[in-house]
C-alpha positions as CSV (number, residue, x, y, z in Angstrom):
1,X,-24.5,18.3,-1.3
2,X,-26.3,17.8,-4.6
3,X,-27.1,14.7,-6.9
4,X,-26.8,15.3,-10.5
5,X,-27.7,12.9,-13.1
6,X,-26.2,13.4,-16.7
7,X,-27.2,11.1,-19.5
8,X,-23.8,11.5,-21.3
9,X,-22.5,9.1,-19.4
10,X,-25.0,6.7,-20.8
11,X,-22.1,5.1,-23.5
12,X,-19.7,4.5,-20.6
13,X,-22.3,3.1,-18.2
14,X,-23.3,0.8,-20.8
15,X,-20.1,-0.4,-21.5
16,X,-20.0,-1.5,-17.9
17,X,-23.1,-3.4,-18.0
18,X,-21.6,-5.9,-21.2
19,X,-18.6,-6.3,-19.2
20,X,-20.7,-7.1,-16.1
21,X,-22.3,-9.8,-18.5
22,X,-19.2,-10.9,-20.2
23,X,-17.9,-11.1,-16.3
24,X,-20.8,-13.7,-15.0
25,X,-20.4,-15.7,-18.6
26,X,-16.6,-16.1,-17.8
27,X,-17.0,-17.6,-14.5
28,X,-20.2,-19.9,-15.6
29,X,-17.9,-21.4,-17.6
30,X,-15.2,-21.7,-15.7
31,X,-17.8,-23.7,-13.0
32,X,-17.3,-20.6,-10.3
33,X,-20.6,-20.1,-8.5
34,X,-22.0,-16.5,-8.1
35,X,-22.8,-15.4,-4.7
36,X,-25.4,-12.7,-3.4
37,X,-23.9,-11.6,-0.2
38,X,-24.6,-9.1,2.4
39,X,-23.3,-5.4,2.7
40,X,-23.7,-4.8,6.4
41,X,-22.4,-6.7,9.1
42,X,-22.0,-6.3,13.0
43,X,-18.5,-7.1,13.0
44,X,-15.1,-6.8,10.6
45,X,-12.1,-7.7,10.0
46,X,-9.6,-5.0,11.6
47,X,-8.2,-3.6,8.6
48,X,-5.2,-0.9,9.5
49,X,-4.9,0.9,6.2
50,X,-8.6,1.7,5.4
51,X,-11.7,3.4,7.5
52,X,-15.0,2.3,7.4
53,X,-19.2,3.2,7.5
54,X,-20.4,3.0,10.5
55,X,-24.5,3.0,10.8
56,X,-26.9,1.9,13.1
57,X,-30.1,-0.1,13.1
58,X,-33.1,0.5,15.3
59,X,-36.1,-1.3,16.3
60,X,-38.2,0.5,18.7
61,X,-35.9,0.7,21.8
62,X,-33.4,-1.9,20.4
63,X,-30.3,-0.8,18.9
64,X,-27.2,-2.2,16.9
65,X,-24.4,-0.8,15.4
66,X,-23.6,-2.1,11.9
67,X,-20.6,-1.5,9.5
68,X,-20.8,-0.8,5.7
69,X,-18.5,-4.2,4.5
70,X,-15.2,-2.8,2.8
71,X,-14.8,-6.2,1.2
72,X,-17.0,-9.8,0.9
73,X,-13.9,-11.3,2.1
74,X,-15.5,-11.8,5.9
75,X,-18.2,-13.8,4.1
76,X,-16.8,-15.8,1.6
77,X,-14.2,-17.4,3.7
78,X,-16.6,-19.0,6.1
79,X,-18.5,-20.2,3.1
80,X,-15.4,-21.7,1.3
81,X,-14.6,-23.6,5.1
82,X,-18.1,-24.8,4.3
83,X,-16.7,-26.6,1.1
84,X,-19.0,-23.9,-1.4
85,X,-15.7,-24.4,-3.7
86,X,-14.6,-22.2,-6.7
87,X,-16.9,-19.1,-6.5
88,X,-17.1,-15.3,-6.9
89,X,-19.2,-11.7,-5.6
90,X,-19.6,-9.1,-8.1
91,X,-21.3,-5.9,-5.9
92,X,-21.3,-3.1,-4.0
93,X,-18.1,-2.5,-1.4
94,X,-17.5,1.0,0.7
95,X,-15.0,2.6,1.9
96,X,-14.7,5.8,4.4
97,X,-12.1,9.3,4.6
98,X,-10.1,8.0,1.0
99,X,-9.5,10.9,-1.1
100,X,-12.3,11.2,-3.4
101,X,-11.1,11.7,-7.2
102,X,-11.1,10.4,-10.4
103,X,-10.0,6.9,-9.4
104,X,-11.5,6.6,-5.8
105,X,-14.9,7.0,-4.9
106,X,-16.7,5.8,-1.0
107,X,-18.9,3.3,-3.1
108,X,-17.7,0.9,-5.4
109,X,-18.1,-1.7,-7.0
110,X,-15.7,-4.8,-6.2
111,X,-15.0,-8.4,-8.1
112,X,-13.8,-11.1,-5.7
113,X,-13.2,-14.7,-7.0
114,X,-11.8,-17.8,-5.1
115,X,-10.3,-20.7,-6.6
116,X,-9.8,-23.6,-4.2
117,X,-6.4,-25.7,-4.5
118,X,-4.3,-23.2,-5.7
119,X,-2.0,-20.5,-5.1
120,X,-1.4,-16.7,-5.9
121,X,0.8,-17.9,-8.5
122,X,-2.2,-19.6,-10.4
123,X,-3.7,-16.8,-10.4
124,X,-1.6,-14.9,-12.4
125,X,-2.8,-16.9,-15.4
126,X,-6.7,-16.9,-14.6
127,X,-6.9,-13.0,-14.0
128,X,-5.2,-12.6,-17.5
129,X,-7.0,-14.4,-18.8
130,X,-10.1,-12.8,-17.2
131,X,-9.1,-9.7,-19.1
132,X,-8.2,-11.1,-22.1
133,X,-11.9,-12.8,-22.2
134,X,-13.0,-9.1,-21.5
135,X,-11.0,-7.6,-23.8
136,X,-11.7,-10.5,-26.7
137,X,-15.8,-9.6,-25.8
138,X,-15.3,-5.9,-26.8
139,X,-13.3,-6.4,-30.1
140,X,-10.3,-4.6,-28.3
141,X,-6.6,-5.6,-28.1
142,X,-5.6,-2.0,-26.2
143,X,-6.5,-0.4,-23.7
144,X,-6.1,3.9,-24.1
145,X,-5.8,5.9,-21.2
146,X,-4.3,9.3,-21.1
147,X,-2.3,8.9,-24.2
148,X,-1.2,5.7,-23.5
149,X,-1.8,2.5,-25.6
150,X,-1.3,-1.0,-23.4
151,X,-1.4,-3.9,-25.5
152,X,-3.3,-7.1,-23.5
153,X,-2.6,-9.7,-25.5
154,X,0.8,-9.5,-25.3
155,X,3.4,-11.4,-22.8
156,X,2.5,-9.2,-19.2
157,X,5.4,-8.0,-17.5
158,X,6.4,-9.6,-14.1
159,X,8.4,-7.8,-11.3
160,X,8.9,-7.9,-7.4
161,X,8.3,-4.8,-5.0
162,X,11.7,-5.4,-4.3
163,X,13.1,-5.2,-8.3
164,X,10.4,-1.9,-8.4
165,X,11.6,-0.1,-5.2
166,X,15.2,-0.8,-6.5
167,X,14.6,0.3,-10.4
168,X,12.2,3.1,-9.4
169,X,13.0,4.8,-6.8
170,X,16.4,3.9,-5.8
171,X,15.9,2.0,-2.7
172,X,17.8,-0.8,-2.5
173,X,16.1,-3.2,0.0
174,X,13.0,-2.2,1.5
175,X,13.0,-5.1,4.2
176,X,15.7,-3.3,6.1
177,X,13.3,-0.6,8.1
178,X,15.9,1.2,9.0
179,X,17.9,1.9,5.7
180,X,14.7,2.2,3.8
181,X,13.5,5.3,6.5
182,X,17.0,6.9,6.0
183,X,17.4,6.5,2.4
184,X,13.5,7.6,2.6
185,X,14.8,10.7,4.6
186,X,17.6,11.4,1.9
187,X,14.9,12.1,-1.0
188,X,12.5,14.4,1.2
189,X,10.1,12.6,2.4
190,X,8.8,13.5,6.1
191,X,10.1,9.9,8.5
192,X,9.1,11.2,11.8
193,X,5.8,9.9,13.1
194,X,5.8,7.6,10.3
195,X,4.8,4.4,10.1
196,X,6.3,2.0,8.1
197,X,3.5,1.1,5.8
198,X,3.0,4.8,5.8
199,X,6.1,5.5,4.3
200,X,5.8,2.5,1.8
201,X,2.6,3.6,0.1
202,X,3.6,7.3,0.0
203,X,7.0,6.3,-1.7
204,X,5.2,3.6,-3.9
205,X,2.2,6.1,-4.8
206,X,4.9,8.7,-5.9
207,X,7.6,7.0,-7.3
208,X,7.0,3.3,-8.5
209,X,3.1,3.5,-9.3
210,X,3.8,6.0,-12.3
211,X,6.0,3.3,-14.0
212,X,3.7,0.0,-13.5
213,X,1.5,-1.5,-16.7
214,X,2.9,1.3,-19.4
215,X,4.6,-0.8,-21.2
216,X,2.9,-3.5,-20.9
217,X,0.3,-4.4,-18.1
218,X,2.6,-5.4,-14.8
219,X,2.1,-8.0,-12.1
220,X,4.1,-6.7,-9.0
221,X,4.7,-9.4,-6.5
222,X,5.6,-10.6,-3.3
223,X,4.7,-7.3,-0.8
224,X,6.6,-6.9,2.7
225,X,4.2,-8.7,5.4
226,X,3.1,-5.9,6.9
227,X,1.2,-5.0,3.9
228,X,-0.7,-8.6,3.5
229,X,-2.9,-8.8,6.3
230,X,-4.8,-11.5,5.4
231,X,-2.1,-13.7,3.2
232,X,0.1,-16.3,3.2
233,X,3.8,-15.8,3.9
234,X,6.9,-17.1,2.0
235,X,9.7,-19.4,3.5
236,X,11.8,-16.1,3.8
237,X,9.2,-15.2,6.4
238,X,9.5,-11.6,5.5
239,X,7.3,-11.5,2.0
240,X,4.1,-12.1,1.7
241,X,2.4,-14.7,-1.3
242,X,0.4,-11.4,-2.9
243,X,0.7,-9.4,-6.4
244,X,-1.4,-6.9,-7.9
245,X,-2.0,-6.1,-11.4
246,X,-1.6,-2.7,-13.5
247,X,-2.6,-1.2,-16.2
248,X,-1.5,2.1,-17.2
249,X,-0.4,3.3,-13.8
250,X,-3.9,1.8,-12.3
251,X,-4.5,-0.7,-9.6
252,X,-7.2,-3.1,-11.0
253,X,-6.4,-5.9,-9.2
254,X,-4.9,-7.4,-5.7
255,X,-4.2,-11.4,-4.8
256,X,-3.4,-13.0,-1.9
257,X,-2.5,-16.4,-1.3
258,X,-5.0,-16.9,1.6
259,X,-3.6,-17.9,5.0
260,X,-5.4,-20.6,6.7
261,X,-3.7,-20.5,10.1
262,X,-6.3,-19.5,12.3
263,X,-3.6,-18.7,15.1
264,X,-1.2,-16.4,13.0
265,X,-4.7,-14.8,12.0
266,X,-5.8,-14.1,15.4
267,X,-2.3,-12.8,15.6
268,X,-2.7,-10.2,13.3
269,X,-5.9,-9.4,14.0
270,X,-4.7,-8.0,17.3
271,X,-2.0,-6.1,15.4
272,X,-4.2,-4.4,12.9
273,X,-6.5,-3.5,16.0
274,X,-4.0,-1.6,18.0
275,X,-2.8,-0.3,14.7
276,X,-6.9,1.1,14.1
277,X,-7.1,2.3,17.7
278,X,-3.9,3.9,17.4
279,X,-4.8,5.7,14.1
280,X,-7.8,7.1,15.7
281,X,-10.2,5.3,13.3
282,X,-13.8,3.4,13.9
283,X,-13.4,0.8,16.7
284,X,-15.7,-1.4,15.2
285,X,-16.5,-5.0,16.8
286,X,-13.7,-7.7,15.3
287,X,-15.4,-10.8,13.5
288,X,-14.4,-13.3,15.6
289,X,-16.5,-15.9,14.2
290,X,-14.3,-15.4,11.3
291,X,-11.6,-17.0,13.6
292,X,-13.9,-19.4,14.6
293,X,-14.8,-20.4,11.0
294,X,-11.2,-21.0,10.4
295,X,-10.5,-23.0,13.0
296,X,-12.8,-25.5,11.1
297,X,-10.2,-25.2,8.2
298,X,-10.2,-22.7,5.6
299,X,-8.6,-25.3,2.4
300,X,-6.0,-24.0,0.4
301,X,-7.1,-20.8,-2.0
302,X,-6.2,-18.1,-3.3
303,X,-8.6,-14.9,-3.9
304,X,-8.2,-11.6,-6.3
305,X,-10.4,-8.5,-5.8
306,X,-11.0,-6.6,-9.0
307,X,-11.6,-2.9,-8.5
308,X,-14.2,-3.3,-11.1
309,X,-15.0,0.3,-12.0
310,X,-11.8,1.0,-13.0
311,X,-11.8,-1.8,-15.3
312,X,-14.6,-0.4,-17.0
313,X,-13.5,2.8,-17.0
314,X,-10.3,1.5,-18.6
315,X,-12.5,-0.5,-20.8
316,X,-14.5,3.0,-21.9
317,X,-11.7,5.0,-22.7
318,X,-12.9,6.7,-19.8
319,X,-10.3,9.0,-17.4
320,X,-12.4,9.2,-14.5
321,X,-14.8,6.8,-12.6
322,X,-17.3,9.7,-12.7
323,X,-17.8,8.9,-16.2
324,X,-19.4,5.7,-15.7
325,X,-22.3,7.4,-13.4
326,X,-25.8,8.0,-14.5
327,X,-26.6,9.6,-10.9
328,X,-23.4,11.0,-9.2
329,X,-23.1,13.2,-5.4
330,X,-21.4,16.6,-5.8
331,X,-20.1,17.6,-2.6
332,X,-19.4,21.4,-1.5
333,X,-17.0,21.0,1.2
């Protein structure tokens, strides 16, 4: 392993540091309060679909594991049961064994912001006009990447996973497991030791990502439940209250109606840890005093988490999140 630095990505990285600025002056006036937060803890929340950093601190004889947080989430939620209100973390985040390439990286940097009150559907409207503000601070109405022009200003498209999956890759209804691993099976991809969220994000990165924000940028809503650990579910009992937000084929953005049933938490918690255990990833302590904190009551929210760097780079003209580092790791593996 070596670390490079390169100055010519001093016009990108600078670019990132206005839009930083333009991020905390949005949220002053909007009355959301910044929050300096830790990046280790001793426990997490059991997520299935992402690994983590495991490290561990020492004091003479003494020893404790401690994990690299993935998200603020485990944080901020005890603070909003605390009644801190409306606020938001822009920092650091980490994530283990995702491929490493122009849109990933293992350390990133991450915007979460709560709003108490409210529901994913609210949301829509203040993350566009998040970007909007962003995009009205750097004098631009498109963004350009790859070739491709997206208008902001403009009305955002709106569909479900279900109108994508249908439209895009010709699955009619992928609540039904079983017809969605045989139509799966029909168009090549592998269904045995599968599991179902497996299946879903390798059909959905091939065949429905490619199509979301190009003509305009897309909110894609209301995710099967098994992909929204931590969110509320609909009446239907079978979609989740999240969306996320695209822009030229890139995730920027993810939202969760938060659930506040400590129970159905624990619930899932206990899923999600069987599901890690199962996978053969970290078995890492569960934050159990995040249960605890929502037993106090967590009040209604709703949260977004902005992968911030690809904002920027989106922002930059840039193609890679490489482009935005002054010091960058090359690895030889």
């Amino acid at each position: 392993m070596k670390i490079t630095a390169s100055l010519q990505n001093r016009v990108a990285y600078q670019k990132t540091i206005t839009l930083k600025k333009a991020t905390r002056q949005f949220f002053e006036e909007k009355n959301y309060l910044e929050l300096d937060l830790p990046l280790l803890s001793p426990a997490l929340i059991p997520e299935s679909y992402l690994e983590v950093f495991e490290t561990t601190f020492r004091y003479f004889k003494e020893s404790q594991k401690l994990y690299l947080t993935p998200s603020p989430e485990l944080f901020i939620k005890r603070l909003l049961v605390e009644g801190i209100g409306d606020c938001y973390f822009l920092g650091k985040a980490f994530r283990n064994s995702e491929p490493e390439s122009s849109l990933h990286l293992p350390e990133f940097t991450i915007l979460e912001f709560y709003k108490t009150g409210v529901d994913y559907t609210y949301m829509k409207k203040e993350l566009k006009e998040f970007v909007c503000f962003l995009a009205e601070k750097q004098k631009k109405k498109h963004i350009v990447y790859k070739n491709r022009s997206i208008a902001l200003d403009t009305v955002w498209q709106e569909l479900t996973v279900k109108e994508a999956f249908s439209r895009y890759a010709d699955i009619a209804d992928i609540f039904d497991e079983t017809a969605f691993f045989t139509k799966a099976a029909e168009k090549g991809y592998a269904t045995e030791n599968t599991s179902y969220v497996d299946l879903f994000s390798q059909v959905y990165a091939q065949e429905v990502e490619p199509h979301l924000g190009v003509a305009a940028p897309t909110i894609i809503y209301d995710y099967p439940k098994k992909l929204a650990a931590l969110a509320q579910l609909k009446t239907d009992g079978v979609t989740a209250e999240r969306f996320e937000l695209y822009i030229a084929g890139v995730e920027l953005a993810d939202c969760y109606s938060e659930l506040t049933d400590w129970k159905k938490q624990k619930e899932r918690f206990k899923q999600d840890a069987l599901l890690r255990k199962r996978e053969g990833k970290i078995n890492h302590p569960i934050d159990w005093g995040f249960i605890d904190a929502l037993r106090k009551g967590l009040p209604k929210c709703a949260g977004v988490a902005v992968g911030f760097d690809r904002l920027a780079m989106l922002f930059a003209g840039a193609t890679s999140l490489r482009q935005l580092q002054l010091i960058a790791f090359d690895r030889d593996m």
